[in-house]
Steps between C-alpha positions, in 0.01 A plus 500: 500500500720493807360139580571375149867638483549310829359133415754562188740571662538199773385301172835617304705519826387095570524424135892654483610333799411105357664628171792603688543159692403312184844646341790283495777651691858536321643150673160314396733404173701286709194285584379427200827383402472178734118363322308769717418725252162542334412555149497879376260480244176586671643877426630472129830423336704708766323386821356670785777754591397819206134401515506502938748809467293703285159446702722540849551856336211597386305394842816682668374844329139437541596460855654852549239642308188365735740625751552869454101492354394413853778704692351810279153421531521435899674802547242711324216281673625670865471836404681791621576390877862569471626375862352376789545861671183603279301275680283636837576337805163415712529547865282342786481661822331186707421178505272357316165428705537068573824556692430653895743741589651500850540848667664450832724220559358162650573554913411126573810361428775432786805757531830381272764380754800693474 
């Protein structure tokens, strides 16, 4: 369940950011005043700007929905661990066996001049 929740959730998190760049911005008018503008009726009589709006909103709240589902099932997933305190700490008194350990200090080497 978790796994499914997540796949749909980068699917309507991918699929809301193109919408949102596909949206004309507020000075896009301007543009199609000069010949740049494109024909609106691929979305009905009133264009693309209710039909875009409405969907942005509705993947919006599907968004924050898949959201707090996953926040609320993760949380429940860890368990009762409340902070890291609870946790044991594991202690090693030596080295492990691969690495030699020197006792005395090597006498070979020449004194440091002062």
């Amino acid at each position: 369940m978790l796994t499914v929740l997540t796949v749909t959730h980068v699917v309507v998190t991918i699929t809301l950011i193109v919408l949102v760049l596909i949206q004309r911005g507020k000075g896009a008018d301007v543009g199609a005043a000069f010949g740049s503008g494109a024909s609106n009726t691929v979305f009905g009589s009133q264009g693309s700007a209710s039909f875009l709006t409405r969907t942005t909103a509705v993947l919006a709240t599907l968004f924050f929905v898949i959201s707090l589902t996953l926040a609320y099932m993760t949380s429940q997933l860890v368990g009762k661990q409340t902070s890291v305190t609870d946790v044991g700490v594991v202690v090693d008194d030596g080295a492990p066996a691969d690495i030699p350990v020197l006792s005395e200090p090597d006498t070979d080497l020449p004194p440091v001049p002062e």
